[in-house]
C-alpha positions in Angstrom: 29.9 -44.4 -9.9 30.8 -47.9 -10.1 31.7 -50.3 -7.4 33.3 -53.7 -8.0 34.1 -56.0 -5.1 36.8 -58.4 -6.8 36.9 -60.2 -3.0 36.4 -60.1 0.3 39.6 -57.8 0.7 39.7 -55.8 -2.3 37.2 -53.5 -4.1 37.8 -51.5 -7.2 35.5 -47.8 -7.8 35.3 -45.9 -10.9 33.7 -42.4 -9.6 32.6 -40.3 -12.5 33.9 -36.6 -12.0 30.3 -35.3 -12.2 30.3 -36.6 -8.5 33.5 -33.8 -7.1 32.8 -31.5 -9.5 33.6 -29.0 -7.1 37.0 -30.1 -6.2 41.0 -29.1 -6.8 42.4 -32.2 -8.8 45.8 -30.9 -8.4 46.1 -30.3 -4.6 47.2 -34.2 -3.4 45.4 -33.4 0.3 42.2 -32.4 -0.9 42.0 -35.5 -3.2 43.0 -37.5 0.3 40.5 -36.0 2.3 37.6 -35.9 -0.5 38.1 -40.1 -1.2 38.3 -40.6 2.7 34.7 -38.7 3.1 33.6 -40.5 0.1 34.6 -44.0 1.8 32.8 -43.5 4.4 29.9 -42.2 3.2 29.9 -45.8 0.9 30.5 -47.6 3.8 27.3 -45.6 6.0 25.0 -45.3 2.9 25.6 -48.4 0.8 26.1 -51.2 3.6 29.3 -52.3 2.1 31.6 -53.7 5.1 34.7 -52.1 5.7 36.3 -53.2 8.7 40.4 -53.1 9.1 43.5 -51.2 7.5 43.1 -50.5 3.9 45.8 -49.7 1.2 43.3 -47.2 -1.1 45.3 -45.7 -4.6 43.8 -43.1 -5.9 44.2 -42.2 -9.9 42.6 -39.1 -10.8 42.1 -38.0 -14.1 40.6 -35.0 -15.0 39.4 -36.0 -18.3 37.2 -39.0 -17.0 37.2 -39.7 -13.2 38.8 -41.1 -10.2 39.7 -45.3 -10.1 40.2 -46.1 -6.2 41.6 -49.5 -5.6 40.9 -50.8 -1.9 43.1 -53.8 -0.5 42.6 -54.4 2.7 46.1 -55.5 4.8 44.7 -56.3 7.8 41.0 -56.8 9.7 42.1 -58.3 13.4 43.2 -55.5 15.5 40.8 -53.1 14.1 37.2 -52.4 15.1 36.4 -49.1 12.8 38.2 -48.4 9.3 41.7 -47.0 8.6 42.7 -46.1 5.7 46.7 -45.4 4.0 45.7 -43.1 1.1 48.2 -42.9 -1.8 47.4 -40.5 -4.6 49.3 -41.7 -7.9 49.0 -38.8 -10.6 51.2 -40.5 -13.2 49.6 -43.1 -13.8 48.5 -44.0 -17.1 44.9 -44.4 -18.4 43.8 -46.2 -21.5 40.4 -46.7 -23.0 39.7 -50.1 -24.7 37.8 -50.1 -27.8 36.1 -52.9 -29.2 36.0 -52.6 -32.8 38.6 -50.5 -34.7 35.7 -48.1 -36.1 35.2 -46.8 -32.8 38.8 -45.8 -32.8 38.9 -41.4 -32.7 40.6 -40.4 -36.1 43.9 -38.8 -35.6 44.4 -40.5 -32.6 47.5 -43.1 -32.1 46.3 -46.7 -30.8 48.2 -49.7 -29.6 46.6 -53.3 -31.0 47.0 -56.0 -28.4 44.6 -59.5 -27.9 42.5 -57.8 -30.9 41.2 -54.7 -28.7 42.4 -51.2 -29.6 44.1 -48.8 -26.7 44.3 -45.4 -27.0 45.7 -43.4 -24.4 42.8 -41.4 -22.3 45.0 -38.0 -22.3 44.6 -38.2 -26.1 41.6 -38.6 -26.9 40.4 -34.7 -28.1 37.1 -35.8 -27.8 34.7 -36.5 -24.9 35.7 -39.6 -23.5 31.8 -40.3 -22.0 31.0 -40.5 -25.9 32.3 -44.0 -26.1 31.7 -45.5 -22.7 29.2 -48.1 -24.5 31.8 -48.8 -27.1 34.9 -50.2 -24.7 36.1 -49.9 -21.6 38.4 -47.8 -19.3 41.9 -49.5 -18.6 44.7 -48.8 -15.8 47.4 -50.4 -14.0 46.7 -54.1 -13.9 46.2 -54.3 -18.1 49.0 -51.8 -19.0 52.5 -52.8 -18.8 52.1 -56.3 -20.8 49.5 -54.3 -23.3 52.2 -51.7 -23.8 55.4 -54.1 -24.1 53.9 -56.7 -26.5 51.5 -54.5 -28.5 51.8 -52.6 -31.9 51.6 -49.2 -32.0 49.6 -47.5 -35.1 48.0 -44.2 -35.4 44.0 -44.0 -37.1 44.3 -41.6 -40.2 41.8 -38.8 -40.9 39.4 -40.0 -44.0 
């Protein structure tokens, strides 16, 4: 698990899915009602302050985890937390290599700012295996990388 608070109203978590590896990834209210426990058992066990109405998206992936994206929208009329839960299932995941030998043969990449994305879904391999080689990228990075970027696929040698 990996919590990032980008500011005083928005946090960012990368949950691993060792943590729910008991849960449905295709039923929409169990994911709801799974992230809302998990939110509050962050907010009880880890001290974080959560106070207001929050926007939270939710982007499972069965292949490497869950992102959650808390913004909150407002804090004044509210003395617990509420939460609007939105569970996006199309949403596209990438993972950012570094250096093009890290690349998965066979697999097609896009080259953009000199990083290599390949497309999470693709990847035949376990995606954990190169966690310390790049990154994991959604939402925010995707739409410019995937409009201006070149699209070549890594050959078998």
């Amino acid at each position: 698990m990996k919590v990032e608070i980008i500011s005083k109203d928005k946090l960012i978590i990368y949950i691993n899915n060792v943590f729910f590896k008991r849960e449905i990834w295709d039923d929409k209210e169990q994911i709801i009602k799974t992230i809302k426990d998990f939110i509050i058992r962050l907010k009880n066990n880890y001290r974080i302050k959560l106070k207001g109405f929050y926007k939270v998206k939710v982007f499972p992936n069965k292949k490497i985890g869950t992102f959650v994206e808390m913004e909150r929208l407002d804090e004044d009329d509210y003395d617990s937390i509420e939460l609007r839960i939105i569970v996006d299932f199309q949403e596209k995941i990438f993972f950012k290599f570094y250096d093009y030998e890290d690349i998965p043969n066979g697999n097609d990449y896009i080259i953009y700012n000199d990083f290599y994305y390949v497309k999470v879904d693709d990847i035949k391999e376990e995606v954990v295996n190169f966690i310390e080689k790049g990154e994991i990228i959604y939402e925010a990075e995707i739409p410019e990388m995937l409009y201006k970027g070149i699209k070549r696929k890594k050959l078998i040698v």
